[in-house]
C-alpha positions in Angstrom: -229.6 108.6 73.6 -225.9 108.0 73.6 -224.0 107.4 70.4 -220.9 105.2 70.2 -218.8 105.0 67.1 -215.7 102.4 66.3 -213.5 103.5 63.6 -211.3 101.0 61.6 -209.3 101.5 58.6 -209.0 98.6 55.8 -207.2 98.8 52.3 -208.8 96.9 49.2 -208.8 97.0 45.6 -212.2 97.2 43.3 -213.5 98.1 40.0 -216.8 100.0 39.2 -218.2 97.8 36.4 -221.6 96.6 35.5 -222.0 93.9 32.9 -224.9 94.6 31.5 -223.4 97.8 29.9 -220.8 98.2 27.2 -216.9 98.6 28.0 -217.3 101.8 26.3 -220.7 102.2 28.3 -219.1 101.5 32.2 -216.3 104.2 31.1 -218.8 106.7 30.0 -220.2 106.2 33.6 -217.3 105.2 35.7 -214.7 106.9 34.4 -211.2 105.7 35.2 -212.9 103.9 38.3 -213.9 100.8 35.6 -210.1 100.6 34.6 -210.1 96.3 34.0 -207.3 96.1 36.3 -209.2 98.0 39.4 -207.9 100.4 41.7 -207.6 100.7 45.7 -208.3 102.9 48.8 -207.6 103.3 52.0 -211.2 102.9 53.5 -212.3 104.2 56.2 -214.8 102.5 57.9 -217.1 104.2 61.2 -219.8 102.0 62.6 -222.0 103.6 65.6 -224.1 102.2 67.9 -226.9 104.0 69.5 -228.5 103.4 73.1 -229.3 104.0 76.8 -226.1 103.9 79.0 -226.5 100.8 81.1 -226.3 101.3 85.0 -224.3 98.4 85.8 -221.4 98.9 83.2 -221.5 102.8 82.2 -221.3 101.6 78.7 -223.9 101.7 75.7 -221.5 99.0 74.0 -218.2 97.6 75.0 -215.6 98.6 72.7 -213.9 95.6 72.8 -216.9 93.9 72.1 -217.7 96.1 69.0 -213.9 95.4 67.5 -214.0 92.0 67.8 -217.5 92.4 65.8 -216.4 94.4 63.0 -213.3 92.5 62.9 -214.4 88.8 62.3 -217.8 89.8 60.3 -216.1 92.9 58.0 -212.5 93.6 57.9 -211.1 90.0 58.2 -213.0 89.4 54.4 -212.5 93.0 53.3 -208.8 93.9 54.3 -206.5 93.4 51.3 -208.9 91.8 49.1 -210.4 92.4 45.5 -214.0 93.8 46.6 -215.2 92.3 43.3 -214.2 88.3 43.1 -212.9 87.7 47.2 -216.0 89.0 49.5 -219.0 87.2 49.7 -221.4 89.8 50.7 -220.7 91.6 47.8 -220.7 88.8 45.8 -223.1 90.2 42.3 -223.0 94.0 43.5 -221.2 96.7 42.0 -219.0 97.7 44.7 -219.5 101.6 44.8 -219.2 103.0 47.9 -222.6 103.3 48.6 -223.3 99.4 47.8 -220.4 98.6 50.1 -221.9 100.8 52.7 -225.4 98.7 53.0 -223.7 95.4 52.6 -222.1 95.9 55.5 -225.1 97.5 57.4 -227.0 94.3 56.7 -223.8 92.0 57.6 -223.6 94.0 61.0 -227.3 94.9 61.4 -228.6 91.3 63.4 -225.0 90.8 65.4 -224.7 93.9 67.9 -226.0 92.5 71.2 -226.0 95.8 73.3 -227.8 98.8 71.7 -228.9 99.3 68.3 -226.6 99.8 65.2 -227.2 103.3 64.3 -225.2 104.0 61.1 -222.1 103.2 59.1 -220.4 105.2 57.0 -217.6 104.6 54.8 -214.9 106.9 53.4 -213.5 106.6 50.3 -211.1 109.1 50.1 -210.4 112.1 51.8 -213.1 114.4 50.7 -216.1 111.3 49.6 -217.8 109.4 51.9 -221.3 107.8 52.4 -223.1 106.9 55.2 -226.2 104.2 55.4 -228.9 104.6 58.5 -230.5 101.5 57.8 -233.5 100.5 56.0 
């Protein structure tokens, strides 16, 4: 098993928040990351494909092909935007980074046409990250 990973890198603003808690509530548990005006990262985003490498090409995916993939499903929505009000896969969800992590799983998870998805994994900051190996 080979296992091929495409890296991209997306800024965007959210805030931790869940309204079925207090303001006072979502602080206690979020901290300064449920501050009502939000905050941003600088994401990092890594999405690998596992599979067999096929004779005829020598690849398990095309690269190119997995860009254009991540581009037009994921960053295109994601880059720049409020993660709370402007992307509709996360429309309803607390955007932690573990929610962000399997909403993009399952946006990516039907739309790789050579090998399997394997994992994606997010990073946060520097030092937190999550990663999602499907369901």
């Amino acid at each position: 098993m080979v296992y091929v990973t495409r890296r991209e890198v997306f800024s965007a603003s959210h805030r931790l928040y869940n309204d079925n808690l207090t303001a006072e509530e979502n602080v206690t548990l979020y901290d300064k990351c449920s501050n009502p005006y939000g905050h941003g990262h600088n994401f990092i985003l890594e999405v690998v494909v596992s599979g067999e490498i096929d004779r005829k090409s020598g690849y398990v995916i095309d690269l190119k092909i997995l860009k254009k993939i991540i581009h037009e499903n994921i960053i295109k929505k994601v880059d720049h935007r409020n993660l709370n009000h402007e992307v509709d896969f996360l429309t309803g969800i607390i955007p932690t980074a573990e929610n962000i992590c399997v909403a993009i799983w399952n946006e990516l998870k039907n739309k790789i046409p050579m090998g399997k998805l394997y994992s994606v994994k997010i990073c946060e900051t520097e030092n937190n990250y999550v990663e999602y190996k499907g369901e």
